[in-house]
N, C-alpha and C positions, 0 to 999 in steps of 0.2 A: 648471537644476534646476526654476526655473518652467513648462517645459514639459512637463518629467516629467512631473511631478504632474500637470498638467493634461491631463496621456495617461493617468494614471489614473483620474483620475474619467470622463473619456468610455471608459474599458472597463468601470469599474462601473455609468455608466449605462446603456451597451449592452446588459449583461449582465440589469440589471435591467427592461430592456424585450424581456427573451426574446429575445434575438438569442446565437443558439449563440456561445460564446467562443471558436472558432477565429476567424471573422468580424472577431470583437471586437478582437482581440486583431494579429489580419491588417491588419483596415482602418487602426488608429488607429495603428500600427509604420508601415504605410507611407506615411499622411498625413506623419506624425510624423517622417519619414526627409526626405521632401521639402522641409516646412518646414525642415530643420536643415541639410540643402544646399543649398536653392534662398532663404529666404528668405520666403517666401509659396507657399502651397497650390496657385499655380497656376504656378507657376517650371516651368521647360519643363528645365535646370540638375538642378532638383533632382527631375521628373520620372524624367529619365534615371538619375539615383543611385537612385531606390528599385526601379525595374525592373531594377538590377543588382544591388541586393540580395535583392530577392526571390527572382528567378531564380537564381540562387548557392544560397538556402537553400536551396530544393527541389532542385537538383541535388546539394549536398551530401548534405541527410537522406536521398534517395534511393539515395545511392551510399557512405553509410555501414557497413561491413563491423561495426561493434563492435553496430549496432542491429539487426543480426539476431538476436541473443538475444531481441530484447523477442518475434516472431514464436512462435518457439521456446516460449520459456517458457507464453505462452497455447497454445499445440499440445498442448503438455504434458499444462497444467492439462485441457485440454477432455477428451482419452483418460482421464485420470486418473479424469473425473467417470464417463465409459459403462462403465469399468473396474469399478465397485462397492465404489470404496475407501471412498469416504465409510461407507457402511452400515457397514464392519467397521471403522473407527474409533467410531464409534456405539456398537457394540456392545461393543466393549474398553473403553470407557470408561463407561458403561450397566452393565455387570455389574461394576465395582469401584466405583461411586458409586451410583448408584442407588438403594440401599437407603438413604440419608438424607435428611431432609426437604432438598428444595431440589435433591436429587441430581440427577434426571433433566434439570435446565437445568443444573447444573453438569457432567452429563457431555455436555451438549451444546458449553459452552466449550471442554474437552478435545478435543472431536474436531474443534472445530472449527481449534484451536492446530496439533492432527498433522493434519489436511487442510491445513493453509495450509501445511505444509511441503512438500507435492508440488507443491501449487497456484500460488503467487505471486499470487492474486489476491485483492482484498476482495471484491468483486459477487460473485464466482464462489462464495465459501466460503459467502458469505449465503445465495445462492440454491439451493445442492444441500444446505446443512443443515438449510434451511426446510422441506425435501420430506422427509428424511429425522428428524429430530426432533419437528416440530409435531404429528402424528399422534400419537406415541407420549405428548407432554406432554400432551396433549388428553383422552388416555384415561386418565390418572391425574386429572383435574381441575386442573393447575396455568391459574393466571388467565393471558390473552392479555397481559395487562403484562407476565409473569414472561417466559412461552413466549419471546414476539415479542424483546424486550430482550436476552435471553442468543442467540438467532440473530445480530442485529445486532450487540451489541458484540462477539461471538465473532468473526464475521465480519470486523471490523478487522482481525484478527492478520493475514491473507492478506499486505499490506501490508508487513510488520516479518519474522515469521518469516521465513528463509532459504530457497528464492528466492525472492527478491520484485523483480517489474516495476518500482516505485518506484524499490528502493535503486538497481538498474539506471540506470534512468535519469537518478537523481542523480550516479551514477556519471561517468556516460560527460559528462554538461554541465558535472562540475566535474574529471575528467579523476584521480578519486581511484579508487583502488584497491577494484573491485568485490568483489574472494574477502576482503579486508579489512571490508568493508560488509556483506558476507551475514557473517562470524564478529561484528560488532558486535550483529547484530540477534539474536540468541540468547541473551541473558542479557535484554534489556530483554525479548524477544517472550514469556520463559517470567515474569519478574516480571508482563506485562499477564496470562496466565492466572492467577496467583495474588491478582490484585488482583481480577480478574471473579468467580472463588471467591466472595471474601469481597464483594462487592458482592450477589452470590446470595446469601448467609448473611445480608447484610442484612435482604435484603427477603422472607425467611421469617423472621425472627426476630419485624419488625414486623409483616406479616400470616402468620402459620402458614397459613393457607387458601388460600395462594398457590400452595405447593409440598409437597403432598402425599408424603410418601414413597411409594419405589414397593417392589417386592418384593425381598428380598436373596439374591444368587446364590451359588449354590453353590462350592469352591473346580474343580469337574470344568469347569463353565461359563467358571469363568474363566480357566479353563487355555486351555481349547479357542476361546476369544473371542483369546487371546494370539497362537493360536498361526496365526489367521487373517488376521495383519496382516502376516506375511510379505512382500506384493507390496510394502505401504509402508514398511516397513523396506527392503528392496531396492533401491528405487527413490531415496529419500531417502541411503542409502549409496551409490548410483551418481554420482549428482547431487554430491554436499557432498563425499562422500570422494574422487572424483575430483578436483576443486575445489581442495583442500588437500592431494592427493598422496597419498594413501591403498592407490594404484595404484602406487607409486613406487619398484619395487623390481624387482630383477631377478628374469624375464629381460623383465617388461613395461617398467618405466622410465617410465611413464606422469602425467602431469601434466595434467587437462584445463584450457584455457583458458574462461570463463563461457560463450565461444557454444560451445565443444567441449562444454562440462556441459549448458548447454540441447539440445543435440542429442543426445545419448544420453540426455538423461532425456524428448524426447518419442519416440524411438524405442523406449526401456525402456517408457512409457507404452503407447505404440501395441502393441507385442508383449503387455502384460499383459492390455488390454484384449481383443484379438485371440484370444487364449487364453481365457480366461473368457465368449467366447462372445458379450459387450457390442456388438462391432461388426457391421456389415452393407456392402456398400457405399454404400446409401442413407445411414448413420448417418454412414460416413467421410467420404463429401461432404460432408455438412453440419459434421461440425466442423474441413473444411479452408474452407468457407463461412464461419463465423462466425470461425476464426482471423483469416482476414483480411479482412472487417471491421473486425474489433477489432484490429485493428494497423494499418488503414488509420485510425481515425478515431484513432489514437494519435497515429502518426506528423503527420496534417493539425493535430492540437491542439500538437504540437511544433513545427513550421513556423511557426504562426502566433505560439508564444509568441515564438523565433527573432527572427522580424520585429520584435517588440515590443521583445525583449534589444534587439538592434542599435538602436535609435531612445533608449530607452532610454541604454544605452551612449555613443551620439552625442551626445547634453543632458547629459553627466556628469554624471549621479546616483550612481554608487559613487563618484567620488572626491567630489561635494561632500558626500556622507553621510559621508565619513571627515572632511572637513578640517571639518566638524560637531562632530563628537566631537571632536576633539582642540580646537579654538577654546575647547568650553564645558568640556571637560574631565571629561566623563563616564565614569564606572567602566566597565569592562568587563561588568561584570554587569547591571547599570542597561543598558548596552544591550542584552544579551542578554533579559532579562526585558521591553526595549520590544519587539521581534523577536518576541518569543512572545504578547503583547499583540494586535502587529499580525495575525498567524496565526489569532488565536482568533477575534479577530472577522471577519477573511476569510474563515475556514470555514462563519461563517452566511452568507454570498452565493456563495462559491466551490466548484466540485467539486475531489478532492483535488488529482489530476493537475495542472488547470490553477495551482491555486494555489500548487503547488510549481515546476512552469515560470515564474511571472509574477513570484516573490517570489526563487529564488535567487540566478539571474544578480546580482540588486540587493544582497541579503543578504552572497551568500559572499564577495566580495571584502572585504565592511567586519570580518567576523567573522575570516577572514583574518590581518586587518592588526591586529586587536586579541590575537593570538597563539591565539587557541582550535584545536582540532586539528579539521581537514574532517570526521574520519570519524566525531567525535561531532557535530558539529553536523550530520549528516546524518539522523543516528538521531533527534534531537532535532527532525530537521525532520518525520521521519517519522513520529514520534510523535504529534506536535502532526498532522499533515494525519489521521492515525486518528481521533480525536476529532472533526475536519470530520465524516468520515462519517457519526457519530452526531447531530451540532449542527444544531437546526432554526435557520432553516427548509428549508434544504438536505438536507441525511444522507441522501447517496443509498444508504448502506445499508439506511436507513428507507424509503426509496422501494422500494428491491428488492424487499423482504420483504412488503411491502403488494401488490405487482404480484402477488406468490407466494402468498401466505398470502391477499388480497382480503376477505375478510369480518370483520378489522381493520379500526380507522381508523389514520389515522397518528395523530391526538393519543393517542392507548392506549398507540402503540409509543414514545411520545418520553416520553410520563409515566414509563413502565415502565424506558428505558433511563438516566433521572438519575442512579441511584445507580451505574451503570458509568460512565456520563460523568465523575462524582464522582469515581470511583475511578482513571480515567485523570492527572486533573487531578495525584493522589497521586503516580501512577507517575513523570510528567516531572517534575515537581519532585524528588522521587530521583536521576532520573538526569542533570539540569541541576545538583543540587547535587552530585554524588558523580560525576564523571566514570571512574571507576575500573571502574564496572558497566557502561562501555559501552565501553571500551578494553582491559581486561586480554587477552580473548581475542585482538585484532588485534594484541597485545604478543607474545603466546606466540605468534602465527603466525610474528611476523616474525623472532622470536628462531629457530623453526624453520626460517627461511630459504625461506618459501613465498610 
């Protein structure tokens, strides 16, 4: 257990002297491997064990068939964006809110909740709702606290809404049930848009001069904004109704498995975009170029976390964290409440991804063994890494929006984003206390035999 530990402080030191956490996370697993077979750092013994660890990880994660979804689902999201979807969520939700003070960043939340459901991504929903919302909040007058803060905390939901890369990949490292994981995050994903609401309602109530009302549409406007979200409607039904069997009837019979859903919804993606005229083949290369990228540095931040589980693992730290509990004899909830503790302050040094690789391998066994169900302490975990997002000095969804937006600062967008940080804090305490909001639906799937 003392070596754990003392493998985690030299990743949060690494970390804090700017050294990328693949690296981090890479170097100090495989010191940490050597040490734990060999004895000492220079053991020739335990040399050979961590070069067969290593090698093994990367040959596994690479020949991994269930992580072809993570590729997918970014493919996805990317068509989704040249597609023009974003704007007509914007707009569907602009013309049924907008006319209230505060509207126009509350109907930025909204679109931003239905974008994260084609999407799966947080960076991604930030940064195409920045392009599309900030102009328009701009031109009403609402202050760069209000604008900036409802892009960013909107931006979360990417994360939690259905599909999302996260629950993905919580998935496939704790070997739980993904179409179970995507139906849990729909009741917590639509409580964070209603808590973002009233965080907006906030901070027009205290300053009015915040959030200007904008003009109120007509019912012909909003018919016709309705009737423009078709592709996301479609797609979101190809995706999730697939998923759950929606397809499942004669004479199709049809059940997608998650990478059979990610691949028809970036193929549905790719044809919508295709159609509307969005692509080029300049513009297709580039987002088969940035898919994989960003599925390369996913996967290298996996490997490394990998390495670190195994070292990890090797200095039994899950089981001395249980025979911990059970010696001092601590409630279940007491440690769930340390758990989310440790989370919150991790997300001021950690980005989400890493921090949910580095933290559940260690977590889920002990939570496990305390009776709690995987597929809410999953949401729970995903909850709590949303908040990361927003939590300086990190929040790399703060960082996005400042790369996008540039003539912010980030202290404007961290001021501005409190009262949704606040509001988040509300949400998981709800659903840590009331586990029923985060299970019922994965009950009804399973009673439905899906």
């Amino acid at each position: 257990m003392t070596a754990a530990l003392i493998g985690f402080a030299l990743v949060l030191i690494l970390v804090l002297l700017r050294i990328p956490i693949v690296f981090s996370m890479g170097l100090v697993g495989t010191f940490g491997i050597v040490w734990e077979r060999g004895g000492d750092l220079l053991s020739e013994r335990g040399m050979k064990a961590a070069m067969s660890v290593v090698g093994r990880q990367i040959t596994d994660t690479a020949q991994d068939y269930g992580l072809s979804v993570v590729p997918l689902f970014i493919l996805m999201g990317l068509f989704v964006n040249k597609g023009g979807m974003a704007r007509e969520l914007y707009a569907v939700s602009n013309a049924f809110l907008g006319h209230f003070r505060g509207g126009i960043a509350m109907a930025t939340v909204a679109a931003c909740g239905g974008f994260s459901a084609i999407c799966g991504s947080s960076l991604a929903t930030a940064a195409t709702m920045s392009k599309v919302a900030m102009p328009e909040m701009r031109r009403y007058g609402y202050s760069d606290e209000l604008s900036t803060a409802s892009i960013a905390a909107g931006g979360t939901l990417g994360i939690l809404i259905p599909p999302s890369v996260i629950l993905v990949i919580y998935g496939l490292l704790t070997e739980t049930s993904i179409g179970k994981l995507f139906m849990a995050g729909i009741i917590p994903g639509a409580l964070g848009i209603f808590f973002y609401l009233l965080a907006v309602r906030y901070t027009v109530w205290r300053k009015p001069d915040s959030g200007p009302a904008g003009e109120r549409s007509g019912w012909d406007v909003r018919i016709k904004a309705l009737g423009s979200v078709w592709a996301v409607l479609l797609l979101f039904f190809l995706v999730i109704g697939g998923l759950y069997g929606a397809f499942d009837f004669a004479p199709l019979n049809l059940t997608f498995s998650p990478t059979e859903a990610a691949g028809m919804g970036a193929m549905g993606a790719f044809l919508i975009a295709l159609f509307r005229g969005g692509l080029t083949v300049k513009s297709t290369f580039e987002v088969l170029r940035e898919t994989s990228f960003t599925a390369a540095s996913l996967f290298a931040v996996l490997i490394g976390a990998q390495i670190f589980s195994n070292f990890v693992n090797l200095a039994g730290l899950p089981e001395a964290l249980i025979n911990l509990v059970t010696v001092w004899d601590v409630s279940p909830f007491m440690v769930i409440l340390m758990i989310l503790g440790i989370y919150i302050i991790l997300g001021c040094v950690f980005e989400s991804l890493s921090m949910l690789l580095l933290t559940v391998p260690i977590f889920f066994p002990l939570v496990t063994s305390l009776g709690f169900d995987p597929i809410w302490f999953g949401i729970v975990v995903v909850v709590v890494t949303e908040i990361s997002l927003i939590t300086p000095p990190v929040g790399l969804n703060v960082f996005i929006l400042k790369g996008v937006v540039g003539d912010v600062s980030t202290a404007t967008i961290f001021k501005g984003v409190t009262p949704f940080w606040i509001a988040d804090i509300f949400r998981l305490a709800l659903i840590v206390l009331i586990p029923w909001l985060v299970l019922v639906l994965p009950e009804q799937m399973g009673a439905m035999g899906h």
